[in-house]
PyMOL Python script that loads the backbone (N, CA, C, O; Angstrom):
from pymol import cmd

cmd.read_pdbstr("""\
ATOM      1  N   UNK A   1       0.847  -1.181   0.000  1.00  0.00           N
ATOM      2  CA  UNK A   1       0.000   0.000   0.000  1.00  0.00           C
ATOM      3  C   UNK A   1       0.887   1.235   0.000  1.00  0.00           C
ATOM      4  O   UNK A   1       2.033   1.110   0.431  1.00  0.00           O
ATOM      5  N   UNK A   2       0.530   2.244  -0.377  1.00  0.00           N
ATOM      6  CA  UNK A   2       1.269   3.397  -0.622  1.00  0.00           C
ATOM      7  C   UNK A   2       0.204   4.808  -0.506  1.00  0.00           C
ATOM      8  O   UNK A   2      -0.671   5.351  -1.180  1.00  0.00           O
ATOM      9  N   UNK A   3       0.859   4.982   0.718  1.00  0.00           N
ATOM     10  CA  UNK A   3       0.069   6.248   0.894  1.00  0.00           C
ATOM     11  C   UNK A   3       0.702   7.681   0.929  1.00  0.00           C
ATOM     12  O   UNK A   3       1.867   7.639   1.325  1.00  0.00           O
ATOM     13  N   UNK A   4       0.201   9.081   0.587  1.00  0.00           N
ATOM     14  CA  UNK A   4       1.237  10.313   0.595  1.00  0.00           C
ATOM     15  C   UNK A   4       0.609  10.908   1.613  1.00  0.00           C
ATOM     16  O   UNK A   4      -0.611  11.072   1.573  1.00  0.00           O
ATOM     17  N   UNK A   5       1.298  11.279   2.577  1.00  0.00           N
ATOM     18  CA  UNK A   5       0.864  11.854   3.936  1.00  0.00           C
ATOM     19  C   UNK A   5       1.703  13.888   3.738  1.00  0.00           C
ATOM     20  O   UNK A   5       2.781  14.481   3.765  1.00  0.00           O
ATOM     21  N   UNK A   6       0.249  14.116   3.559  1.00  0.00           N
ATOM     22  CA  UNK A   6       0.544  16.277   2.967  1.00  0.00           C
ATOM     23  C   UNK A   6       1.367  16.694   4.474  1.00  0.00           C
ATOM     24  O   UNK A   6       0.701  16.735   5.509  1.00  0.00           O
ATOM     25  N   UNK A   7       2.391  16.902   4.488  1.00  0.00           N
ATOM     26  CA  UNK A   7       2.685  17.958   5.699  1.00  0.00           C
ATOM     27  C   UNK A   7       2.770  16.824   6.877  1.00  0.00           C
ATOM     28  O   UNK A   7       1.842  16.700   7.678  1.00  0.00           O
ATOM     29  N   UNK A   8       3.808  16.098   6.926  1.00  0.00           N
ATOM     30  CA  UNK A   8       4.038  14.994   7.823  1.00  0.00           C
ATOM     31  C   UNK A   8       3.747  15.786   8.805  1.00  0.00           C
ATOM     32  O   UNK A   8       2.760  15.605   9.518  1.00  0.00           O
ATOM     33  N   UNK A   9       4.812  17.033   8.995  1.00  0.00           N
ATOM     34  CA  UNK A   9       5.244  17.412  10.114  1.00  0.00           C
ATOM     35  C   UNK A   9       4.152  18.421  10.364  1.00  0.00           C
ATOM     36  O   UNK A   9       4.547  19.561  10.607  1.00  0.00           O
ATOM     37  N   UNK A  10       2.725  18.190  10.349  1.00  0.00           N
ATOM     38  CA  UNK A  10       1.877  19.207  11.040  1.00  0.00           C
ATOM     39  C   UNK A  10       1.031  18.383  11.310  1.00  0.00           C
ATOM     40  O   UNK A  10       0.736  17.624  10.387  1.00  0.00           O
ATOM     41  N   UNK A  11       0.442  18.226  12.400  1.00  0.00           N
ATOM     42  CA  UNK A  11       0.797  18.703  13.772  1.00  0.00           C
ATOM     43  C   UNK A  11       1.960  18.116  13.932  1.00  0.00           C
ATOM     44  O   UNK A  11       2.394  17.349  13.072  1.00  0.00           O
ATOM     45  N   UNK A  12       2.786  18.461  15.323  1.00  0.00           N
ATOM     46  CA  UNK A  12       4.198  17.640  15.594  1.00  0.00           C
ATOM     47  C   UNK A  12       4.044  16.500  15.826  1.00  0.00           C
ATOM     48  O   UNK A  12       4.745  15.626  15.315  1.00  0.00           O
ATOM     49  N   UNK A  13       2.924  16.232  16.788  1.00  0.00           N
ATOM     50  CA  UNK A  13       2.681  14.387  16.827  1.00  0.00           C
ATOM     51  C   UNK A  13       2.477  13.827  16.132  1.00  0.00           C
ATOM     52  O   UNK A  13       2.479  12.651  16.496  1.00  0.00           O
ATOM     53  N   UNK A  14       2.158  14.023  14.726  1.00  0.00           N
ATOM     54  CA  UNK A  14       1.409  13.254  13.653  1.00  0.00           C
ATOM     55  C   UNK A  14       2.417  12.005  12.897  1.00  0.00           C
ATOM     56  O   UNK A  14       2.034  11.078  12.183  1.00  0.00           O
ATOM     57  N   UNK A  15       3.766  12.332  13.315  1.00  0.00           N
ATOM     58  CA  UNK A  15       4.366  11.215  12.507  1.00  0.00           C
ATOM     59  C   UNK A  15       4.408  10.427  13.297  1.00  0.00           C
ATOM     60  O   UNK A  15       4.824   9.410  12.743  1.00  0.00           O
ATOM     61  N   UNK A  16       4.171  10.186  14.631  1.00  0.00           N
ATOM     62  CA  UNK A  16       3.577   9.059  14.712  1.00  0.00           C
ATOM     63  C   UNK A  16       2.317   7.920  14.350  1.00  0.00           C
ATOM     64  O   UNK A  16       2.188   6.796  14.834  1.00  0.00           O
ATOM     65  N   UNK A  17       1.371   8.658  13.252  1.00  0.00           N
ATOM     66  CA  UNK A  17       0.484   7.764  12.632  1.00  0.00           C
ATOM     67  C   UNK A  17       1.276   6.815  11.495  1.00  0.00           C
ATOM     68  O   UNK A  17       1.141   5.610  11.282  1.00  0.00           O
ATOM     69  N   UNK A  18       2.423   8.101  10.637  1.00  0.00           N
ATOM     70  CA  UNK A  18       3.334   7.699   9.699  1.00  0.00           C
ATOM     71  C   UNK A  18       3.734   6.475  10.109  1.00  0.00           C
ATOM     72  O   UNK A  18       3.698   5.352   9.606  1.00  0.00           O
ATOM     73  N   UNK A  19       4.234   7.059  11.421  1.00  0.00           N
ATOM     74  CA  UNK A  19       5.646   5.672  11.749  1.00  0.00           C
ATOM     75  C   UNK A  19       4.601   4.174  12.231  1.00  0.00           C
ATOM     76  O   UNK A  19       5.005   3.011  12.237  1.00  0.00           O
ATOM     77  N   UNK A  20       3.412   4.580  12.545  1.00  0.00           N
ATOM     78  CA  UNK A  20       2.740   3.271  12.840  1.00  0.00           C
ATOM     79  C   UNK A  20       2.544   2.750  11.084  1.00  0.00           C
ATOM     80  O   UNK A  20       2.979   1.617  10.873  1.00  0.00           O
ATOM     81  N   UNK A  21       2.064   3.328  10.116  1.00  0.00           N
ATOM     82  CA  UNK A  21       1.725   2.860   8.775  1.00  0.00           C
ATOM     83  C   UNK A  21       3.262   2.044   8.418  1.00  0.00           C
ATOM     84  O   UNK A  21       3.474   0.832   8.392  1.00  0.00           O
ATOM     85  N   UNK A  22       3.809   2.698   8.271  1.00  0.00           N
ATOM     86  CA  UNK A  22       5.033   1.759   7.836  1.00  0.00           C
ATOM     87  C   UNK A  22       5.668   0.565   8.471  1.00  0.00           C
ATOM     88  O   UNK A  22       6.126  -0.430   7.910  1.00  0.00           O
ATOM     89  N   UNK A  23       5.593   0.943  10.182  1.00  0.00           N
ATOM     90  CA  UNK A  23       5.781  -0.301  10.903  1.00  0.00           C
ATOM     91  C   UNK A  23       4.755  -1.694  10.298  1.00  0.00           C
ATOM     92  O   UNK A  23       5.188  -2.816  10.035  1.00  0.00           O
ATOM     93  N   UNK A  24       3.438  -1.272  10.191  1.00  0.00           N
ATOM     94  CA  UNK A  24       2.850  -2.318   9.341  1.00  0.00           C
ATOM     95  C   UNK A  24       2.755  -2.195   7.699  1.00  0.00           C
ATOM     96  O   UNK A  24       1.699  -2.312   7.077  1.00  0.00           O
ATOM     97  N   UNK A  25       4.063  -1.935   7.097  1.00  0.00           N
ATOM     98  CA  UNK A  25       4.147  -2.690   5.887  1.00  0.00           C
ATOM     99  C   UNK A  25       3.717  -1.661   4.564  1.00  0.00           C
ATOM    100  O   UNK A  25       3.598  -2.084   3.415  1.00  0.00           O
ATOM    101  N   UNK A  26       3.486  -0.070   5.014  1.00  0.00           N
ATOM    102  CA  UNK A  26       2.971   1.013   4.514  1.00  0.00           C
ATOM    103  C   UNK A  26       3.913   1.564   3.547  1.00  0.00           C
ATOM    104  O   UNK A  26       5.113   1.472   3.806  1.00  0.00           O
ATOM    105  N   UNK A  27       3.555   2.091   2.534  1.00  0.00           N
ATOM    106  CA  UNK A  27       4.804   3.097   1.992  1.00  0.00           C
ATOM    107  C   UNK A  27       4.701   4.240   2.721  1.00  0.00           C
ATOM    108  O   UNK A  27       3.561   4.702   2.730  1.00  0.00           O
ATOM    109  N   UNK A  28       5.610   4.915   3.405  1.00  0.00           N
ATOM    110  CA  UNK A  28       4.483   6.377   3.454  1.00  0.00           C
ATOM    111  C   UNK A  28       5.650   7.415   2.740  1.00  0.00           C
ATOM    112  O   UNK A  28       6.847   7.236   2.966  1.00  0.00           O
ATOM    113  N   UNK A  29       5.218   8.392   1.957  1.00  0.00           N
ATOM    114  CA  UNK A  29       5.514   9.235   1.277  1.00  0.00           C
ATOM    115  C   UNK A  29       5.233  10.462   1.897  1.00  0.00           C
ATOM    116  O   UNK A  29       4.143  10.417   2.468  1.00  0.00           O
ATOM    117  N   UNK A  30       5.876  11.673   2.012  1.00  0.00           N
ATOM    118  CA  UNK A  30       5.815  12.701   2.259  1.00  0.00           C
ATOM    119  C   UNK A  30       5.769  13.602   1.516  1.00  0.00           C
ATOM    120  O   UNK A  30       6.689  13.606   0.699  1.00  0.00           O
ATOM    121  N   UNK A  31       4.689  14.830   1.403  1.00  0.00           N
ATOM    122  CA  UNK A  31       5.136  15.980   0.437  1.00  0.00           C
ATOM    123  C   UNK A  31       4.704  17.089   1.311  1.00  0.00           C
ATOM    124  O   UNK A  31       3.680  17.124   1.993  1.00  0.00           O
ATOM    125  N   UNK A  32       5.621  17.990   1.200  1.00  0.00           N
ATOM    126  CA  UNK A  32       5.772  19.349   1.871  1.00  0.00           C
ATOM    127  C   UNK A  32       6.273  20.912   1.326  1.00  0.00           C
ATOM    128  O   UNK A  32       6.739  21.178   0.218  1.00  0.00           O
ATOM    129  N   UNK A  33       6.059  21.712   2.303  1.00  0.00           N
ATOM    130  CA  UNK A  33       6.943  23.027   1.706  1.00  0.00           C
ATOM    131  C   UNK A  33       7.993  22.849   2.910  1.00  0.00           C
ATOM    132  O   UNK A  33       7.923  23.953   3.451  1.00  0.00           O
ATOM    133  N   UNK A  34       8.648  22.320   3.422  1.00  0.00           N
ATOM    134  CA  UNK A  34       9.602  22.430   4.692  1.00  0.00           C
ATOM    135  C   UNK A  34      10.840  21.752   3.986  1.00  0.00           C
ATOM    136  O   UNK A  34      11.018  20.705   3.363  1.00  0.00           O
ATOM    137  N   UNK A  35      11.724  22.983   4.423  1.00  0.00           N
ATOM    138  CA  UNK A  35      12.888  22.058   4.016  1.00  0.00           C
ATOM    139  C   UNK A  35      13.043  20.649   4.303  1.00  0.00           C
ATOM    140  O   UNK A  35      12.386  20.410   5.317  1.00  0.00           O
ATOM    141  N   UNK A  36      13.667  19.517   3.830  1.00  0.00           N
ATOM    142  CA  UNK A  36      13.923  18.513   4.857  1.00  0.00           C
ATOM    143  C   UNK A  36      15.175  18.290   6.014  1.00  0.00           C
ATOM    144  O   UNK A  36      15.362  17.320   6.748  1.00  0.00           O
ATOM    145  N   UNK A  37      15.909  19.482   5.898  1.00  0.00           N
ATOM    146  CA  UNK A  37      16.447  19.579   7.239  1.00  0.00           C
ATOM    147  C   UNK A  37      16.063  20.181   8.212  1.00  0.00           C
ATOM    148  O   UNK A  37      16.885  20.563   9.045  1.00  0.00           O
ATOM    149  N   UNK A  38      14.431  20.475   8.394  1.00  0.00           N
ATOM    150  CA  UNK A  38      14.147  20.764   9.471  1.00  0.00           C
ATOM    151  C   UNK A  38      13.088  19.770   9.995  1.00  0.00           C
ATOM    152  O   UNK A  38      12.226  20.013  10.840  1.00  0.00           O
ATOM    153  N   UNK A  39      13.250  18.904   9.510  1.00  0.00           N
ATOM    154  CA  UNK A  39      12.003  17.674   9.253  1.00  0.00           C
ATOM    155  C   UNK A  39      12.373  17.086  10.874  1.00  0.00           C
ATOM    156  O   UNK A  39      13.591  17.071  10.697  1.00  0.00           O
ATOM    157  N   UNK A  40      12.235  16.663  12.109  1.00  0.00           N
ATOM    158  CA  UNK A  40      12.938  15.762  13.367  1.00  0.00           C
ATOM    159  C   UNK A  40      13.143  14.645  12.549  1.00  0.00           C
ATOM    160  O   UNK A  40      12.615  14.350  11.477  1.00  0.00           O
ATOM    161  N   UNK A  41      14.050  14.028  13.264  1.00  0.00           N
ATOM    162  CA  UNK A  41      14.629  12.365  12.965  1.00  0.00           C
ATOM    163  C   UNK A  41      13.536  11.256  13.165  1.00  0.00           C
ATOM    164  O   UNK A  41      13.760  10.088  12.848  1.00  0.00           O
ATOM    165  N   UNK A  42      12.287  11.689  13.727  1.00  0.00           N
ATOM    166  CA  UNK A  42      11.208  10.694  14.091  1.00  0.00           C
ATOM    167  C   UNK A  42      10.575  10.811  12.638  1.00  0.00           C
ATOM    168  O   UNK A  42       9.898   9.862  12.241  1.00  0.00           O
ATOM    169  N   UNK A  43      10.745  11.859  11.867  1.00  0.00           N
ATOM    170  CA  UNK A  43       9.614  12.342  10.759  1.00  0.00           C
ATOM    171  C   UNK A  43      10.246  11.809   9.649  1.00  0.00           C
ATOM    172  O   UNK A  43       9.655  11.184   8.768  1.00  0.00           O
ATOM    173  N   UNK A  44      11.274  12.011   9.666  1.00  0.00           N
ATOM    174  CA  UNK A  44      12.803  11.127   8.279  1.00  0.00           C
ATOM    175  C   UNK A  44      12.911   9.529   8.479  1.00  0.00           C
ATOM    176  O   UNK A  44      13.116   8.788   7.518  1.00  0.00           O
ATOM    177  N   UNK A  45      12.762   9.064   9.771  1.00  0.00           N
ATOM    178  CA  UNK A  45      12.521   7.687  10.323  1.00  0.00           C
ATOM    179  C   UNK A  45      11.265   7.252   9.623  1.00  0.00           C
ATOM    180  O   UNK A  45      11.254   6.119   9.142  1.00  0.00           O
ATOM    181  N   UNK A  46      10.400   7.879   9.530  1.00  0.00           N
ATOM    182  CA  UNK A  46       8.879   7.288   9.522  1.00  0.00           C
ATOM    183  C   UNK A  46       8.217   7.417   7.858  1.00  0.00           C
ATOM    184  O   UNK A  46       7.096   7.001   7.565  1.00  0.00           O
ATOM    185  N   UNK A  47       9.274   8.154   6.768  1.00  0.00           N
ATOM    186  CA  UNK A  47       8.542   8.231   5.867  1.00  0.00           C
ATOM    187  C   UNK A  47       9.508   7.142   4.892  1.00  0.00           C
ATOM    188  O   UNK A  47      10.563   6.734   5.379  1.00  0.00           O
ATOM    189  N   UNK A  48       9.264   6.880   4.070  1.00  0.00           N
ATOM    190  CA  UNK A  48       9.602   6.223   2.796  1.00  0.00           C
ATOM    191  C   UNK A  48      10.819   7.001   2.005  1.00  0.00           C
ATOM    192  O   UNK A  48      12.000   6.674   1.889  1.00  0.00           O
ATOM    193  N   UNK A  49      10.006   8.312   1.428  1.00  0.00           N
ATOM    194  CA  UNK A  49      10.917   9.406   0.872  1.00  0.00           C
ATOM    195  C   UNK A  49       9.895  10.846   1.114  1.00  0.00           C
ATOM    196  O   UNK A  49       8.751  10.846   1.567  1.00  0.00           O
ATOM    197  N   UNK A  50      10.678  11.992   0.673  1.00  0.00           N
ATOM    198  CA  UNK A  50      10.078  12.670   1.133  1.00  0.00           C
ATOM    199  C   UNK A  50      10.657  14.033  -0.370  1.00  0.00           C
ATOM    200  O   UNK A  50      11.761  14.349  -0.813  1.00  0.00           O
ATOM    201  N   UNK A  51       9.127  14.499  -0.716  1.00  0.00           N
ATOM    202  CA  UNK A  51       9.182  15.585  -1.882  1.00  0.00           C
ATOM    203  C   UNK A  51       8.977  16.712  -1.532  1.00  0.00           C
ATOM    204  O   UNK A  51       7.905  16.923  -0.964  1.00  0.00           O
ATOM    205  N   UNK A  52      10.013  17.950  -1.760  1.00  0.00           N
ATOM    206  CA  UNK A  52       9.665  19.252  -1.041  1.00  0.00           C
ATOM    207  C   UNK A  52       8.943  19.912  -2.270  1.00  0.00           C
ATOM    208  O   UNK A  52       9.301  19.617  -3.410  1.00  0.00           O
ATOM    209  N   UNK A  53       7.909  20.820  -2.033  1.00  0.00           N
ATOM    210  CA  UNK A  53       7.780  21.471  -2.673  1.00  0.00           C
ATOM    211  C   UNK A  53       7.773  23.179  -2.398  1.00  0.00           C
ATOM    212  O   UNK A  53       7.720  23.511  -1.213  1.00  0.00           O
ATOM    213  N   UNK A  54       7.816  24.070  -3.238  1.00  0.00           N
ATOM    214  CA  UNK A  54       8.117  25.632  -2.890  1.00  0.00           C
ATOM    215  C   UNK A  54       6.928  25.889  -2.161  1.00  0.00           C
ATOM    216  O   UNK A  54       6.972  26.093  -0.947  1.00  0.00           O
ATOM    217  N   UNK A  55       5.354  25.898  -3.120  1.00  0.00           N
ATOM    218  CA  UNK A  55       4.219  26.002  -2.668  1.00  0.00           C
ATOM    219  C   UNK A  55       3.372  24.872  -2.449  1.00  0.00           C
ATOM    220  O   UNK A  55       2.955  24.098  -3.311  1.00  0.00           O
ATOM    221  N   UNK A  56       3.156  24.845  -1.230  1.00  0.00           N
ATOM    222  CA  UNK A  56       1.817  23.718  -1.329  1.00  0.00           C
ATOM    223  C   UNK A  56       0.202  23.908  -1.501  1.00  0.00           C
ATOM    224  O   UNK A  56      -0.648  23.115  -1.098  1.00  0.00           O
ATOM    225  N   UNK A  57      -0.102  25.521  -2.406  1.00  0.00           N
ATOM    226  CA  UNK A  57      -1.228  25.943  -3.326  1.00  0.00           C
ATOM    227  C   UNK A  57      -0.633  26.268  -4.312  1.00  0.00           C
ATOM    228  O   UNK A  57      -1.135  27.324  -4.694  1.00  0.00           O
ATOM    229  N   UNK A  58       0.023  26.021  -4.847  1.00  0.00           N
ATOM    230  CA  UNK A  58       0.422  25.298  -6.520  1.00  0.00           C
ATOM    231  C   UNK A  58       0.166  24.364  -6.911  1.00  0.00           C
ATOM    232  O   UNK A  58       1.009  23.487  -6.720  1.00  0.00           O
ATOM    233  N   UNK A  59      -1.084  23.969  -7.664  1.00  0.00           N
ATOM    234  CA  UNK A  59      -1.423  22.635  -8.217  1.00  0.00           C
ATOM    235  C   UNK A  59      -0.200  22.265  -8.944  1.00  0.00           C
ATOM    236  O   UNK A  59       0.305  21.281  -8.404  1.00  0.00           O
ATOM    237  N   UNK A  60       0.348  22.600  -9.776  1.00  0.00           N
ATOM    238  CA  UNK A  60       1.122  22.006 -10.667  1.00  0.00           C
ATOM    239  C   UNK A  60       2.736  21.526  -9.928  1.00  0.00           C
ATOM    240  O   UNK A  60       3.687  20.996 -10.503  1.00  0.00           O
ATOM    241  N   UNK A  61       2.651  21.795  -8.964  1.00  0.00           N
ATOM    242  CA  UNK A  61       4.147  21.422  -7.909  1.00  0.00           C
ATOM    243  C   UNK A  61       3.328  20.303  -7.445  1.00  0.00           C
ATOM    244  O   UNK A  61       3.752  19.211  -7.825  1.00  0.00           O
ATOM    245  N   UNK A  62       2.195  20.272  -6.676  1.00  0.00           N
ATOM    246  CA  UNK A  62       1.624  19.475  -6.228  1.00  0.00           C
ATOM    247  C   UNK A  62       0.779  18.172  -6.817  1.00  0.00           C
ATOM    248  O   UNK A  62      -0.013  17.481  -6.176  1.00  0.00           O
ATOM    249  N   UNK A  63       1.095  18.048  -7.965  1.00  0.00           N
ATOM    250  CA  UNK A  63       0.773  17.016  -8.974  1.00  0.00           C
ATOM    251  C   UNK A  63       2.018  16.184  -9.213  1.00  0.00           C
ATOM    252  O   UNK A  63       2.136  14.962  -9.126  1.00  0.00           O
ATOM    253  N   UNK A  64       3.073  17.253  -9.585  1.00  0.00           N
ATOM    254  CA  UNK A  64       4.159  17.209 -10.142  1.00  0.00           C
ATOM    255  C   UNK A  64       4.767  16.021  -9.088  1.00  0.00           C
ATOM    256  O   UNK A  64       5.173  14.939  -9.513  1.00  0.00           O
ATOM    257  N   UNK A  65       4.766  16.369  -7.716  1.00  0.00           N
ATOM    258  CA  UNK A  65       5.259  15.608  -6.702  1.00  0.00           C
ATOM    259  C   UNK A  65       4.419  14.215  -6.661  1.00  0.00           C
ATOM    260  O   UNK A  65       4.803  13.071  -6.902  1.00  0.00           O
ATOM    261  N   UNK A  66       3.134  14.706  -6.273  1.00  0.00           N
ATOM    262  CA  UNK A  66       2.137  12.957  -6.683  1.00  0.00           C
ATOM    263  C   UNK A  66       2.717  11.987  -7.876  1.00  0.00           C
ATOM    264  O   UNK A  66       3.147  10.877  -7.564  1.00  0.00           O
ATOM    265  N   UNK A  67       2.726  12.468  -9.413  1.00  0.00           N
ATOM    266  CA  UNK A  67       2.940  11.765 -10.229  1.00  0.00           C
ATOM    267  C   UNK A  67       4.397  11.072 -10.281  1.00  0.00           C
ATOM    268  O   UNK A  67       4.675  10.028 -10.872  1.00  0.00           O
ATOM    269  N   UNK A  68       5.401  12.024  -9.406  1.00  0.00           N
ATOM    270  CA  UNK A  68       6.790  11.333  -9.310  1.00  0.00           C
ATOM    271  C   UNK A  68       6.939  10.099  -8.401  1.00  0.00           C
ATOM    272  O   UNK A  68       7.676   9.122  -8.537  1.00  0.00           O
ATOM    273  N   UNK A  69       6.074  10.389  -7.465  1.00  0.00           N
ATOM    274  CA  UNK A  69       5.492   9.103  -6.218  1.00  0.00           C
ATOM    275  C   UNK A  69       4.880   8.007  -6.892  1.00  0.00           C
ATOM    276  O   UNK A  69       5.195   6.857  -6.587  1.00  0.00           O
ATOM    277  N   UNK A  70       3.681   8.348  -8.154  1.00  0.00           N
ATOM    278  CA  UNK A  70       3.025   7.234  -8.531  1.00  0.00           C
ATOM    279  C   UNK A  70       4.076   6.795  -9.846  1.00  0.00           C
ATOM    280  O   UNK A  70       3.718   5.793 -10.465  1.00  0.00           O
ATOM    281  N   UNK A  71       5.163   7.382 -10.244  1.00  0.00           N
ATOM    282  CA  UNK A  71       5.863   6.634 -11.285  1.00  0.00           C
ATOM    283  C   UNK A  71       6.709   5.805 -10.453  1.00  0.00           C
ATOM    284  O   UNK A  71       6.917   4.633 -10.765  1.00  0.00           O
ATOM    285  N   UNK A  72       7.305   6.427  -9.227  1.00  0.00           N
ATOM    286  CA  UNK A  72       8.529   5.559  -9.134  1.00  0.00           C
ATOM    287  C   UNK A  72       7.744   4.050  -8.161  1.00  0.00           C
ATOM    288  O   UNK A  72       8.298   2.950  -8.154  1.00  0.00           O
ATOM    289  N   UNK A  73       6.841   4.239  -7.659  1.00  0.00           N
ATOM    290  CA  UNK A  73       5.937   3.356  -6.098  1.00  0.00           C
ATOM    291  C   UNK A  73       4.701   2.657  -6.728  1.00  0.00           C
ATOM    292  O   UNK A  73       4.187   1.606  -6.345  1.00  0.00           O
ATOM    293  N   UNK A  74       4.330   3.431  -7.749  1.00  0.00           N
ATOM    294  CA  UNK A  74       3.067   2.612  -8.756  1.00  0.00           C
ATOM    295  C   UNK A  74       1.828   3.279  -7.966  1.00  0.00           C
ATOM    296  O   UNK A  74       1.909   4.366  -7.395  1.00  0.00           O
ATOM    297  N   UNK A  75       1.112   2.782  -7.995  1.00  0.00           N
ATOM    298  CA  UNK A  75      -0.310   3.087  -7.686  1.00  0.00           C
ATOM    299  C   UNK A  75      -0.598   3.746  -6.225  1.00  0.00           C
ATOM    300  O   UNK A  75      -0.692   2.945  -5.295  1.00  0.00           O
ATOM    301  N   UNK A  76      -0.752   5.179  -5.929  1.00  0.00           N
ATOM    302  CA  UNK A  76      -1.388   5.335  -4.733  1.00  0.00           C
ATOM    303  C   UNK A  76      -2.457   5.309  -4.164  1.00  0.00           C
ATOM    304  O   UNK A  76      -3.455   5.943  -4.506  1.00  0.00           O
ATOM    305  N   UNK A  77      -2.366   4.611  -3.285  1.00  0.00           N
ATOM    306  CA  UNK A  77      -3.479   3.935  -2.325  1.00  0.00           C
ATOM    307  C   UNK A  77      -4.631   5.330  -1.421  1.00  0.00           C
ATOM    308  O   UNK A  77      -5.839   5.367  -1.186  1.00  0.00           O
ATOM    309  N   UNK A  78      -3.373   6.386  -1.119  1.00  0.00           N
ATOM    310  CA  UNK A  78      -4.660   6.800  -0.488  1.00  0.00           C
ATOM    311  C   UNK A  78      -3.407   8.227  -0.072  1.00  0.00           C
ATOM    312  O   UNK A  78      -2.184   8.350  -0.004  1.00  0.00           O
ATOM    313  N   UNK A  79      -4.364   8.901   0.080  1.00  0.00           N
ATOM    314  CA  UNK A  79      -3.491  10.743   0.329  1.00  0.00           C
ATOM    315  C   UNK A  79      -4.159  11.142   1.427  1.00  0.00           C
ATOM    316  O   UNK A  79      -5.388  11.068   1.416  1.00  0.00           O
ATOM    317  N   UNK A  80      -3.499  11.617   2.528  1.00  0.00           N
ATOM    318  CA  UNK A  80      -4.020  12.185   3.603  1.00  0.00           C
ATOM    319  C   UNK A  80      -3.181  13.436   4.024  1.00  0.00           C
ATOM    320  O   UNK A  80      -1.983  13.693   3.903  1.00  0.00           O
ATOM    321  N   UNK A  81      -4.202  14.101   4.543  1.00  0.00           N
ATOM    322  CA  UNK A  81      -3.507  15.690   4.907  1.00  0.00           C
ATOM    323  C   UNK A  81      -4.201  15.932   6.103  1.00  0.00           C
ATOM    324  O   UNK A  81      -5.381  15.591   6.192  1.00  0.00           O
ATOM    325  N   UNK A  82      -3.384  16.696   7.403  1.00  0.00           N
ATOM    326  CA  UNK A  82      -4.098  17.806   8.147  1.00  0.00           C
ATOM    327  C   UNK A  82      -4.481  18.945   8.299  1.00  0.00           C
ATOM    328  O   UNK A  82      -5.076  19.416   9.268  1.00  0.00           O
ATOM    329  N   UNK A  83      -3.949  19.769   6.734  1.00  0.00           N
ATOM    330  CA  UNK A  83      -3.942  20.870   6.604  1.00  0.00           C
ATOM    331  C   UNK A  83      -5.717  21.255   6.498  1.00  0.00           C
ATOM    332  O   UNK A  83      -6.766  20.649   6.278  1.00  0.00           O
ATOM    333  N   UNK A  84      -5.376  22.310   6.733  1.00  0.00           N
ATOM    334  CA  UNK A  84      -7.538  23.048   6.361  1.00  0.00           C
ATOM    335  C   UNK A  84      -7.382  23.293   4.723  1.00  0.00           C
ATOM    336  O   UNK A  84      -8.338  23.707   4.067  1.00  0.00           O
TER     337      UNK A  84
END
""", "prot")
cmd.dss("prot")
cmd.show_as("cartoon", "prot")
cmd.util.cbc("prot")
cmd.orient("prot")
């Protein structure tokens, strides 16, 4: 299964849902506007790979990143975000 989780790192606790998905067998994918050196070591631990993008209300960055996930991982299963 392969899922893209929007904005691992919002809220701060949340990569712990990540790190439970992958402990059972999950892809989890990340896409963000955060650098990834400011990502914690629990949030880099818990994802698969992780796609920065400049804007995350830019459709076309934000496609751009999905379709690089579904070429290299194949089929995504399911996209979740906490953002509003």
């Amino acid at each position: 299964m392969n899922l893209i989780f929007i904005s691992p790192q919002f809220p701060h606790t949340y990569w712990e849902f990540c790190n439970r998905l992958k402990q059972n067998g999950v892809t989890v994918l990340g896409i963000a506007d955060a650098p990834y050196d400011s990502l914690s070591k629990e949030i880099k631990e818990s994802l698969t790979e992780y796609y920065r993008v400049d804007n995350m209300e830019d459709y076309s960055q934000m496609f751009k990143a999905v379709a690089f996930f579904s070429f290299k991982y194949g089929k995504i299963d399911w996209i979740e975000s906490n953002n509003e």
